[in-house]
ROROMI-163940 format. One record per residue: residue number from 0; x, y, z of N, C-alpha, C, CB in turn. Coordinates in Angstrom, 3 decimals. Atoms other than C-alpha are relative to their C-alpha. Glycine has a CB too. Example, Ala and Ser with C-alpha at 12.3 -4.5 7.8 and 13.67 -1.06 7.14 Angstrom:
BEGIN
  marvo       n_X       n_Y       n_Z      ca_X      ca_Y      ca_Z       c_X       c_Y       c_Z      cb_X      cb_Y      cb_Z
      0     0.890    -1.190     0.000    12.300    -4.500     7.800     0.900     1.200     0.000    -0.992     0.027     1.246
      1    -0.820    -1.190    -0.060    13.670    -1.060     7.140    -0.770     1.090     0.730     0.414     0.462    -1.415
***
This chain:
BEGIN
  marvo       n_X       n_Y       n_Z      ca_X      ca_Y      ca_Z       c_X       c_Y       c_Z      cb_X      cb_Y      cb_Z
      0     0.681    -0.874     0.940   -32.062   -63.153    19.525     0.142     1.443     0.493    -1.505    -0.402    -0.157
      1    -0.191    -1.426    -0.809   -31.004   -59.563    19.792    -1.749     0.875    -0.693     2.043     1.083    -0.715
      2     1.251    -1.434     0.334   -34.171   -56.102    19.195     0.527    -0.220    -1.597     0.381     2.200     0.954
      3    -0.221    -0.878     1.551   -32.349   -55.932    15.278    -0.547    -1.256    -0.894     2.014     0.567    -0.516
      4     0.297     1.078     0.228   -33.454   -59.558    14.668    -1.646     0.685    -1.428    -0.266    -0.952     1.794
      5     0.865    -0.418     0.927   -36.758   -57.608    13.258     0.051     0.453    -1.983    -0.281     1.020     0.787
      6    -0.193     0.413     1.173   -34.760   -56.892    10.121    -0.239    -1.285    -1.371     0.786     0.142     0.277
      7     0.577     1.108     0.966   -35.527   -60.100     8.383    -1.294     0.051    -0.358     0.113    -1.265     0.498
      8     1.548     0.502     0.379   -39.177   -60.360     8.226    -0.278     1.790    -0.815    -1.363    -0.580     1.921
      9     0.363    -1.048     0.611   -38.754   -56.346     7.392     0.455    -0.268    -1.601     0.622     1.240     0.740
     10    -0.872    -0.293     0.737   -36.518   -57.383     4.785    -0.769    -1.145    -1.124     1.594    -0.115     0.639
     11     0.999     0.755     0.590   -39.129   -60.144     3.277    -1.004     0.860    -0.279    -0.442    -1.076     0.758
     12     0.968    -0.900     0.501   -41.718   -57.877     2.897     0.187     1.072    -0.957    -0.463     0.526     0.936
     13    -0.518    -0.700     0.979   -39.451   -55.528     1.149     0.345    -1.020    -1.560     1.325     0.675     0.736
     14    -0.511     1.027     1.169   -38.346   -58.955    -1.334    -2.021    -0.068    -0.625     1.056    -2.110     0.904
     15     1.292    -0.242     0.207   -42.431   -59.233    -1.462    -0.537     0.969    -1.499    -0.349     0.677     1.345
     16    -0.065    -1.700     0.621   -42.916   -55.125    -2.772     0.974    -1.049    -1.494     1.370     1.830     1.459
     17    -0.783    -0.467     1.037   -39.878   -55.934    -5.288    -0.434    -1.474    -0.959     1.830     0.362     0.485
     18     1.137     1.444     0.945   -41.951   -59.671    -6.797    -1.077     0.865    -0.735    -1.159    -1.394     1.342
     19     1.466    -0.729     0.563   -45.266   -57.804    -7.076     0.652     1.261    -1.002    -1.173     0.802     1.575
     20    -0.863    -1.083     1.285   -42.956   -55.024    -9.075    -0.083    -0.306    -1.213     1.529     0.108     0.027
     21    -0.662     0.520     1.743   -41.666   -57.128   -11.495    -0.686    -0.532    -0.384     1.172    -0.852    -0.369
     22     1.313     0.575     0.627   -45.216   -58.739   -12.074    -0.756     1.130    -0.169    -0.806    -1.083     0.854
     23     0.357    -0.963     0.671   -46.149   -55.388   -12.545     0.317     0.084    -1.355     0.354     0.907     0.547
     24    -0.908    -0.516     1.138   -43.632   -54.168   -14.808    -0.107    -1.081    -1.107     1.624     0.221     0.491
     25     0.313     1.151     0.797   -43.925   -57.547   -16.954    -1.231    -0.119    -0.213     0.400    -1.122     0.466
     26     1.460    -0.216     0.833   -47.890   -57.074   -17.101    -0.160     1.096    -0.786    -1.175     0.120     0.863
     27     0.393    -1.418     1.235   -47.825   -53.696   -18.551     1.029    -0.098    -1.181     0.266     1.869     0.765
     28    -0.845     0.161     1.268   -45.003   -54.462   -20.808    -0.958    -0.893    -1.050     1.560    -0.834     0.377
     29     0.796     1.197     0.588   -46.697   -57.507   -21.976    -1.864     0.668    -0.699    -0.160    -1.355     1.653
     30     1.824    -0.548     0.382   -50.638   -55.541   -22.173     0.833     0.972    -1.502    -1.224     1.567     1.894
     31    -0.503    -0.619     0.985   -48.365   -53.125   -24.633     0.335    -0.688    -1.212     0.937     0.561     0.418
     32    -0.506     0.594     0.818   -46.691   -55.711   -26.659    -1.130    -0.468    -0.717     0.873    -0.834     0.453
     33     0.927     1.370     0.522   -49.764   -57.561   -27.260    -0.933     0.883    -0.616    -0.782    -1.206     1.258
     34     1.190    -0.657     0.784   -51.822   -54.949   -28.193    -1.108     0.730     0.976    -0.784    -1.204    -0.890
     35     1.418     0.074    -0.914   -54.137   -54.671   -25.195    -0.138     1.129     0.611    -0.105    -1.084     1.127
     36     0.300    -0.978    -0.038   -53.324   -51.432   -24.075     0.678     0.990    -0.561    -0.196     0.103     0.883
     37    -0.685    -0.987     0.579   -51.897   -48.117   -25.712     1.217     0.528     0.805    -0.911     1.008    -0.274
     38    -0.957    -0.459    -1.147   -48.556   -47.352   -23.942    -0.073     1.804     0.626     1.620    -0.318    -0.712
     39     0.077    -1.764    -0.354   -49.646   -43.158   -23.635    -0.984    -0.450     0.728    -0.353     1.416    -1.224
     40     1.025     0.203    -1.117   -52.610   -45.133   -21.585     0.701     0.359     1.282    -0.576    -1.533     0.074
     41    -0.819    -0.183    -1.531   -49.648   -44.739   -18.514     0.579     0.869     0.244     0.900    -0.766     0.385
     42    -0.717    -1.091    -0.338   -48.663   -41.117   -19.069    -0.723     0.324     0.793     0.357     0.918    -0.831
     43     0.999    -0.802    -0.569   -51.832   -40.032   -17.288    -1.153    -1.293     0.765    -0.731     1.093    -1.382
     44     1.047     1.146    -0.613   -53.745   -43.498   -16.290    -1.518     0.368    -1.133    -0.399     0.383     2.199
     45     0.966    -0.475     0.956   -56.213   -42.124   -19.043    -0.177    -0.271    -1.343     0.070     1.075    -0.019
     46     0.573     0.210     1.604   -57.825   -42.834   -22.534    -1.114    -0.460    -0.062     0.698    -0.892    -0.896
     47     0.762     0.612     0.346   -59.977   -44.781   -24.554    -0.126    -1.098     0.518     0.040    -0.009    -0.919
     48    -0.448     1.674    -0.284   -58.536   -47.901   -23.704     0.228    -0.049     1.706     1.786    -0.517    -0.970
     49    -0.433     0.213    -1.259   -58.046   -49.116   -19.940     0.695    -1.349    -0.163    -1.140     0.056     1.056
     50    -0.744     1.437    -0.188   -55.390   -51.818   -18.706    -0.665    -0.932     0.562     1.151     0.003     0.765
     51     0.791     1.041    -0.504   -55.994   -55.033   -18.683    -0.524    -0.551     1.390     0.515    -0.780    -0.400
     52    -0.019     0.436    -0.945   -57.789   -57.094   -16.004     1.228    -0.534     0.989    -0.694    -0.624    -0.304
     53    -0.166     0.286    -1.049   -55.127   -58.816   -14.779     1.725     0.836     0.308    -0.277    -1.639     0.061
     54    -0.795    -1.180    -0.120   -52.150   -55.773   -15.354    -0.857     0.845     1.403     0.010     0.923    -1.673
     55     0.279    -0.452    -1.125   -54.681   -53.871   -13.133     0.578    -0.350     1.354    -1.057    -0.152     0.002
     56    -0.114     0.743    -1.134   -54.619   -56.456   -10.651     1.614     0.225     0.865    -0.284    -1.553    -0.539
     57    -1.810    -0.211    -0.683   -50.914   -56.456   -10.226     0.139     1.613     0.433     1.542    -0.350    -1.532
     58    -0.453    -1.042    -0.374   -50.819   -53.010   -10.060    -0.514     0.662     1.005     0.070     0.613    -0.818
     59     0.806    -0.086    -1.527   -53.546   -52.302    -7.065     0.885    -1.339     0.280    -2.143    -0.147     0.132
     60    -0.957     0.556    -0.779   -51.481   -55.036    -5.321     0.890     0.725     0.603     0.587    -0.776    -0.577
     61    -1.363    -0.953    -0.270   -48.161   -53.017    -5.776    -0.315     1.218     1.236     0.450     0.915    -1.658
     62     1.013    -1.199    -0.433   -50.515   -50.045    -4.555    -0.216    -0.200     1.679    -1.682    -0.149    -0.931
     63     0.525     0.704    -1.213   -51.560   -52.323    -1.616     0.918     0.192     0.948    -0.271    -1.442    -0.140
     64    -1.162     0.321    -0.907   -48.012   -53.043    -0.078     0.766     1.355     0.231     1.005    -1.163    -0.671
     65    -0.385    -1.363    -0.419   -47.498   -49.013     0.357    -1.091     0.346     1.159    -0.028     1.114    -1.332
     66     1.137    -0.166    -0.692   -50.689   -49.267     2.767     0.289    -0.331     0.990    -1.032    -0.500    -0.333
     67    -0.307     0.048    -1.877   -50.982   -50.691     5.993     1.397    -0.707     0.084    -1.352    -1.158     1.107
     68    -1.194     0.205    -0.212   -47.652   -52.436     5.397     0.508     0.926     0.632     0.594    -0.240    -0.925
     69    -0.449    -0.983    -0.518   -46.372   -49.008     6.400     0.190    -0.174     1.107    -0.534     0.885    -0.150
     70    -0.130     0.063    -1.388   -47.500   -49.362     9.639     0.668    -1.110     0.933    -1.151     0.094     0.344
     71    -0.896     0.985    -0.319   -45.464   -52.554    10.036     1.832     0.006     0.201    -0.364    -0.797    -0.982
     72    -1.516    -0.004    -0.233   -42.027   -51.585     9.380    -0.348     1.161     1.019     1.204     0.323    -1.446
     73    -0.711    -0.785    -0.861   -42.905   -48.495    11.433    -0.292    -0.584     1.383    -0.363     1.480    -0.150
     74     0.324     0.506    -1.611   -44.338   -50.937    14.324     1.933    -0.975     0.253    -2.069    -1.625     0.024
     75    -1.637     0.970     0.114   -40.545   -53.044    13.521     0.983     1.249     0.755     0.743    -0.440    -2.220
     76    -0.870    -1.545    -0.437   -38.847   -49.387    13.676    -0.027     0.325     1.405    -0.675     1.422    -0.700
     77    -0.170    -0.227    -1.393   -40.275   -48.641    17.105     0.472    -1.093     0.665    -1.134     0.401     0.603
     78    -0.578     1.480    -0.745   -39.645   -52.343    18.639     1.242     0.157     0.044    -0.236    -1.449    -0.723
     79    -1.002     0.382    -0.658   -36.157   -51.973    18.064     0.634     0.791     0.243     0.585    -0.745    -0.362
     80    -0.277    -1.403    -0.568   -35.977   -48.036    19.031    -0.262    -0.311     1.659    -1.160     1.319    -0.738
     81     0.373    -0.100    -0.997   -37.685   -48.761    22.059     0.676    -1.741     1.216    -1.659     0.342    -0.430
     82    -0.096     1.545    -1.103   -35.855   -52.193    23.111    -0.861    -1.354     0.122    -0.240     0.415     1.411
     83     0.845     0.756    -0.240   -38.613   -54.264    22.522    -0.210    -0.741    -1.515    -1.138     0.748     0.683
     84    -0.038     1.086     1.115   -37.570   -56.249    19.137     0.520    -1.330    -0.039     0.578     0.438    -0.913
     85     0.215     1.343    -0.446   -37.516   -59.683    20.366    -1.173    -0.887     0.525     0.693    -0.046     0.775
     86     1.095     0.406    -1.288   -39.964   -62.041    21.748    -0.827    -0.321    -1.158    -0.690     1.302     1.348
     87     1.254    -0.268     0.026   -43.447   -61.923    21.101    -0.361     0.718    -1.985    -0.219     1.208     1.527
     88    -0.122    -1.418     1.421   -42.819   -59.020    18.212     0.400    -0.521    -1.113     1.203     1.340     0.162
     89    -0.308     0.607     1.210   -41.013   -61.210    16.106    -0.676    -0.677    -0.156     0.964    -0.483    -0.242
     90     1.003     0.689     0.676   -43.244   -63.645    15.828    -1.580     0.221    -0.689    -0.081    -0.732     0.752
     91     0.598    -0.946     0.779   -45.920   -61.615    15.073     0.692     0.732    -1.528    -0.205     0.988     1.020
     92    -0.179    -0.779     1.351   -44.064   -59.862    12.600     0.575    -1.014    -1.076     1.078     1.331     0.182
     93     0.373     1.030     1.319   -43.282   -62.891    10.583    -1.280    -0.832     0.004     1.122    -1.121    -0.165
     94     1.497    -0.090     0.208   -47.011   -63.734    11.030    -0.226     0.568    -1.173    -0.735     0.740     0.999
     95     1.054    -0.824     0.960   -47.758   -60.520     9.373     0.458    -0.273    -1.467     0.011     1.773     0.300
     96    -0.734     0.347     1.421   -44.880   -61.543     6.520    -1.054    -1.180    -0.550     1.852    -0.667     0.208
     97     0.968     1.366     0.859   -46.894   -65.051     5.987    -1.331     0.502    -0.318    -0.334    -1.534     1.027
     98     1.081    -0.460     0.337   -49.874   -63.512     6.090    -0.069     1.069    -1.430    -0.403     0.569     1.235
     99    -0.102    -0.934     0.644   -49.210   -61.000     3.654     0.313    -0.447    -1.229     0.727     0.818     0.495
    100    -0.398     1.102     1.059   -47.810   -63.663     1.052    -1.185    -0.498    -0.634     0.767    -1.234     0.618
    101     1.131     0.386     0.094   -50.912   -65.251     1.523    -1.009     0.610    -0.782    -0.305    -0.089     0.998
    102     0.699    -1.392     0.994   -52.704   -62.290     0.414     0.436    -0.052    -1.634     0.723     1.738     0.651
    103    -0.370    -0.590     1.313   -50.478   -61.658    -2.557    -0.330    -0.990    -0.827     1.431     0.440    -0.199
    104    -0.115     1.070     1.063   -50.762   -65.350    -3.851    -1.267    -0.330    -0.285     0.777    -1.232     0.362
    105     1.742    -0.026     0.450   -54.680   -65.491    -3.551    -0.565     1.355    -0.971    -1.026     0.121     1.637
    106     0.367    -1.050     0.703   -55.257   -61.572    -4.883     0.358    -0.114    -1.380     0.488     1.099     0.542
    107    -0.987    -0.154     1.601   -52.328   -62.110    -7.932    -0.713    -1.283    -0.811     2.216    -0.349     0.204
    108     0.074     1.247     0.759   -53.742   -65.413    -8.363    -1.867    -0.296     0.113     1.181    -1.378     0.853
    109     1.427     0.567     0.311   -57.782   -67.176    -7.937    -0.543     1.472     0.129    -0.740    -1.324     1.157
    110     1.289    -1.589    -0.801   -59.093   -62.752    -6.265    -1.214    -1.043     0.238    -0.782     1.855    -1.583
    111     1.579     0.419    -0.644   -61.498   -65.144    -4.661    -0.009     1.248     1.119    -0.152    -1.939     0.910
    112    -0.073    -1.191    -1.179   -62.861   -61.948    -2.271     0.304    -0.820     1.090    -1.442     0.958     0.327
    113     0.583     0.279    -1.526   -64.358   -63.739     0.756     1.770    -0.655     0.379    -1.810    -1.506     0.151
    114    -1.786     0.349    -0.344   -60.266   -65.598     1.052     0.688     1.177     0.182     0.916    -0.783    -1.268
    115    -0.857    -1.423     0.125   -58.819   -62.315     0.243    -0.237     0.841     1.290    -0.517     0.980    -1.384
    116     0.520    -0.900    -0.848   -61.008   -60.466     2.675     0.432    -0.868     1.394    -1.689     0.345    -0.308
    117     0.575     0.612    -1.402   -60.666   -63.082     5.441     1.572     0.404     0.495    -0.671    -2.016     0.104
    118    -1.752    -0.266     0.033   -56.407   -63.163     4.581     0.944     1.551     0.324     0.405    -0.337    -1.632
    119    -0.444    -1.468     0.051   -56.405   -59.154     4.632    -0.271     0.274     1.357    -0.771     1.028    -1.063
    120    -0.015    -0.397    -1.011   -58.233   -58.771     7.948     0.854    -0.653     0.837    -1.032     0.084     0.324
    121    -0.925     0.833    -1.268   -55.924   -61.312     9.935     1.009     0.818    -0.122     0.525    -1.727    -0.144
    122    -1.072    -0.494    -0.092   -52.952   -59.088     8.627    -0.130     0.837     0.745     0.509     0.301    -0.912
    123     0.543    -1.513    -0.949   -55.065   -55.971    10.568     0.102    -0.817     1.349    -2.005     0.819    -0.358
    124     0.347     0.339    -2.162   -55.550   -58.027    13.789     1.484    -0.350     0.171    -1.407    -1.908     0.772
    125    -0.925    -0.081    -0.317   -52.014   -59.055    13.714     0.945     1.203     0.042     0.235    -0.757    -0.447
    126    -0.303    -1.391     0.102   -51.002   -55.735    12.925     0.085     0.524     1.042    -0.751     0.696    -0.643
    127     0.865    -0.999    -0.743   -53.306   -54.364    15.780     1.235    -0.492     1.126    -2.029    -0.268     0.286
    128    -0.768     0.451    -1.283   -51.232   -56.783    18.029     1.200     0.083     0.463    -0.029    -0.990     0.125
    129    -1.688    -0.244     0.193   -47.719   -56.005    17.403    -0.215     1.049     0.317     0.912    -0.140    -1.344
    130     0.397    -1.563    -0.832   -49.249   -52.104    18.255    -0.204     0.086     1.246    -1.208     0.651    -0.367
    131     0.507     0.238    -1.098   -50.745   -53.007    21.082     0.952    -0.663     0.858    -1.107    -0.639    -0.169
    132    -1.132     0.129    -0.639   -47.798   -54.974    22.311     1.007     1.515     0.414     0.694    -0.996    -0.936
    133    -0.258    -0.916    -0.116   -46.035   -51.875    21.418     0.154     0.959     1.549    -0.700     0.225    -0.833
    134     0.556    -1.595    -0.980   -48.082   -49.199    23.384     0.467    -0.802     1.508    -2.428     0.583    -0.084
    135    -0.062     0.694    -1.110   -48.029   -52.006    26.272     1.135     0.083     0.584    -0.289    -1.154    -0.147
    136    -0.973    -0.203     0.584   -44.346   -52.116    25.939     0.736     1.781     0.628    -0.527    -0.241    -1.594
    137    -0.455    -1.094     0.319   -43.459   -48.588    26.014    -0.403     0.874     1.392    -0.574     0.444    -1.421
    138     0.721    -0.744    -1.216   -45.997   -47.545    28.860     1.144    -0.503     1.412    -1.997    -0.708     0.211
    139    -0.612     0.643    -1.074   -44.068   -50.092    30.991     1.458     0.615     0.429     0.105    -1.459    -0.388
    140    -1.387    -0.345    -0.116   -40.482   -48.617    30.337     0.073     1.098     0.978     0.626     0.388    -1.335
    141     0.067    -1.292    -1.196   -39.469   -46.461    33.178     0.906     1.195    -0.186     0.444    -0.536     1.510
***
């Protein structure tokens, strides 16, 4: 397993982003077609009318995977800047991929919170740990 190995699980999370897209783009088409919301509702996010419940939904999702994801490809980015994308790091970082699935298929699908909430913080503690490897990591290099 070489440091570039981290590409894959970056490259799932990016296939992720481009699912939750097209269940975007297919809810607001669909809220338009049907009647449910006014298509000038999305020049400005504004009107009378608001998008539907579960158009919203998809679209805070989309919203979601520009968030702490971030800090994942850039914890991937340093791992295999710094020599340290093997090991430990990868498995964590397809952790944070399953985990993050997890998320999308409970939020897109039952939004039971207390699941959602329990599925969102494990992505933060695995998160924290792939950082924390990191810093650990980095201090050590001579």
């Amino acid at each position: 397993m070489n440091e570039f190995t981290l590409v894959y699980p970056m490259a799932a999370m990016v296939l992720l982003t481009a699912v939750v897209l097209i269940r975007m783009v297919l809810g607001r088409v669909g809220a338009v077609k049907s009647g449910a919301v006014d298509a000038r509702y999305y020049k400005t996010y504004q009107g009378e009318n608001t998008e539907p419940r579960k158009a919203a939904q998809n679209a805070r999702h989309f919203v979601n995977l520009f968030e702490n994801p971030v800090l994942f490809y850039a914890a991937c980015i340093v791992a295999m800047v710094t020599g340290q994308g093997s090991g430990l790091i990868v498995w964590l970082a397809w952790a944070y991929v399953v985990v993050r699935v997890l998320h999308a298929v409970v939020h897109l699908g039952t939004n039971k919170i207390p699941p959602r909430m329990a599925i969102y913080g494990t992505s933060w503690v695995v998160l924290l740990a792939m950082w924390g490897l990191l810093v650990f990591g980095v201090a050590r290099i001579p």
